[in-house]
C-alpha positions in Angstrom: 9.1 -9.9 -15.9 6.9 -12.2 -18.2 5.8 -9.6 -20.8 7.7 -6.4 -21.5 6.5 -3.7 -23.6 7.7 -3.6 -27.1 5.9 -0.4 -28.2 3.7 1.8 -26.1 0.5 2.3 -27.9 -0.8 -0.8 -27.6 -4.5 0.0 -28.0 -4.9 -3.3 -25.7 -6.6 -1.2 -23.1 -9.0 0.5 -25.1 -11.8 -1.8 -24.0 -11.2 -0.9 -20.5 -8.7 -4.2 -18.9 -4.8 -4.0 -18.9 -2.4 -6.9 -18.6 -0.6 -7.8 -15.7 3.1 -9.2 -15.4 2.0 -12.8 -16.1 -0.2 -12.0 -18.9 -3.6 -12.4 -16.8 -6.2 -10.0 -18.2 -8.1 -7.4 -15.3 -10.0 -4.5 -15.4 -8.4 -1.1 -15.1 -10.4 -0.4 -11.7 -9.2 -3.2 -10.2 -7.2 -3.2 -6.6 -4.1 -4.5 -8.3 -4.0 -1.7 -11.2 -5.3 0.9 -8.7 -2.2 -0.3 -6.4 -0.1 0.0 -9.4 -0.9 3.4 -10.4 -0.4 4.2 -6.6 3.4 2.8 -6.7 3.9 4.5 -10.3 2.5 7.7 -9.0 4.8 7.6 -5.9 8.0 6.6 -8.0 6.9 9.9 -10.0 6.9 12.1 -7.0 10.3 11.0 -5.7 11.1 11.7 -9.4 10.5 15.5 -8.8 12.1 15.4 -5.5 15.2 14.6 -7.5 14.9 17.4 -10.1 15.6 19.6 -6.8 18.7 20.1 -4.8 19.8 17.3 -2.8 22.3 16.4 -0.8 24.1 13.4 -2.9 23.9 10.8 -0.5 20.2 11.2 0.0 20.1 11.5 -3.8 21.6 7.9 -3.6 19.2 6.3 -1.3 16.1 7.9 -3.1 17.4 6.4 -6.3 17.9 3.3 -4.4 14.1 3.4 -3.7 13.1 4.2 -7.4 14.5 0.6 -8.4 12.4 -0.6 -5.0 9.4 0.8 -6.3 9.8 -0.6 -9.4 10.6 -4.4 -8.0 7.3 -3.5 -5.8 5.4 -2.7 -9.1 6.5 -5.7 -10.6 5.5 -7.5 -7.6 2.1 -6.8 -6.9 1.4 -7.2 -11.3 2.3 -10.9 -11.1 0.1 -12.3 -8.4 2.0 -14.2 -6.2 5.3 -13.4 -6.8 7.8 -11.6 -4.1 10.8 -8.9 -5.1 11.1 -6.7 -2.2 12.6 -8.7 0.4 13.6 -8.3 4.2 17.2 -6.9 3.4 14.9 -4.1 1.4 13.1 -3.3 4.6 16.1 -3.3 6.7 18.2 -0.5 4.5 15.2 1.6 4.7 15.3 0.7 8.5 19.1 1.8 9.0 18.7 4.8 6.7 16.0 6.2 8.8 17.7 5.8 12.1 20.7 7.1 10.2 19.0 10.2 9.0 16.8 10.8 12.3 19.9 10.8 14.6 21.3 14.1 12.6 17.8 16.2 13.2 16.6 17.7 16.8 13.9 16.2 18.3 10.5 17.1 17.3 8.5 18.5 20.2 5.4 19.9 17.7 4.1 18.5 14.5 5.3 20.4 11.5 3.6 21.1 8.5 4.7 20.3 5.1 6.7 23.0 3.8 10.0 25.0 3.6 12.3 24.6 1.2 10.6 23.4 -2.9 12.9 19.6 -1.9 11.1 19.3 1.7 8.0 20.0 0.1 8.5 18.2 -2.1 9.7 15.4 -0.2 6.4 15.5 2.1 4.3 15.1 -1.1 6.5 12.3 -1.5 5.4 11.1 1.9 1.7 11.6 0.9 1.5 10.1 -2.1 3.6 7.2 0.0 1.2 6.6 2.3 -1.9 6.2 -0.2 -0.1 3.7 -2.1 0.5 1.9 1.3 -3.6 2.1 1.7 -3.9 1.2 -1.5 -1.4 -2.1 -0.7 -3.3 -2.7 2.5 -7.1 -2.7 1.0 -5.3 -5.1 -2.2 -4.0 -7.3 0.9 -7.3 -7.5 2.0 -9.0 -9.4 -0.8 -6.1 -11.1 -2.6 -2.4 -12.2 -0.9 0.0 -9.3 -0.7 3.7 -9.6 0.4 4.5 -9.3 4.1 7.6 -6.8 3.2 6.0 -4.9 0.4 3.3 -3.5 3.3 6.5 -3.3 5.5 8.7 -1.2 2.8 5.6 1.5 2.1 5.1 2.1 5.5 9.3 2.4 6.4 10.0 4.9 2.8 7.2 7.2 4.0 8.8 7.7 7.7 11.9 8.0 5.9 10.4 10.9 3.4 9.3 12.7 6.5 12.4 12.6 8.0 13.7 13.6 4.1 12.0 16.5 4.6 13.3 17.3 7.9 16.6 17.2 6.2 16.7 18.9 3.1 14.7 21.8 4.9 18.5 21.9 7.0 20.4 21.4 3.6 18.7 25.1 2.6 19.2 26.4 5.5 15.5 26.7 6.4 13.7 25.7 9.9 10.8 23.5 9.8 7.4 24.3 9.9 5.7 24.0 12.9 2.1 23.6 13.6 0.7 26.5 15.7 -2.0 25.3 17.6 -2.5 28.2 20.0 -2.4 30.5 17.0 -5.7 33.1 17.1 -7.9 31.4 14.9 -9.7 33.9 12.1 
């Protein structure tokens, strides 16, 4: 990274612009910083997924993705540059299949919920998937990386599944949709 942060309170940002990661000055609404505080936001949330009980092999992989997050972070605040790479894409790829091959089919949609870790885990998946709009709108007016978009949308299959999981670890069912539930 070009500039790290030597103390906090900067009071650089008062006026309403933030530096990015190669010193470039843009306003705090911006695509980028919006896309920023997505990632930042996410990284957060699979922070409180961790302050629950997990299993600690998943615990690995999800701290595995906290240092992706933050390569993806530093990614998209220097424009241009690439850190999350194929091999990236592809553990996220294995671990899902991995994962997915433990758990019974699905044959209705589930809703978020269970155990506090799945539920947490599928506001993981949530806050996942806006910072993968977020990434795909930024991609849309400036050049995004190829395997950044590809990693966003892979982590927040792999939350789901997460979920799916830990819901198992407590001993708990999913929780399934009931659509031909009488309707108040």
């Amino acid at each position: 990274m070009a500039h790290r942060l030597t103390k906090i309170a900067t009071r650089t940002g008062d006026a309403g612009d933030t530096g990015l990661g190669d010193g470039t000055r843009v306003p705090k609404e911006s695509a980028r910083v919006q896309t920023l505080g997505d990632i930042d936001e996410l990284n957060s949330a699979i922070g409180v997924l961790l302050a629950e009980d997990v299993p600690a092999a998943m615990r690995a992989v999800l701290q595995q993705v906290q240092q992706d997050l933050f390569d993806l972070g530093g990614e998209v605040s220097i424009p241009g540059h690439a850190m999350v790479g194929a091999e990236q894409v592809a553990r996220l790829d294995t671990q899902l299949e991995d994962w997915n091959r433990e758990l019974p089919a699905l044959k209705e949609f589930i809703l978020p919920g269970g155990s506090r870790a799945a539920a947490a885990a599928h506001l993981a998946r949530t806050t996942c998937r806006r910072a993968e709009r977020s990434l795909v709108a930024l991609g849309r007016r400036e050049p995004v990386g190829e395997r950044a978009r590809q990693y966003l949308n892979r982590l927040s299959d792999l939350l789901f599944v997460a979920g799916r999981l830990l819901n198992r670890h407590a001993g708990r069912d999913d929780v399934l949709w009931q659509h031909d539930r009488t309707k108040p």
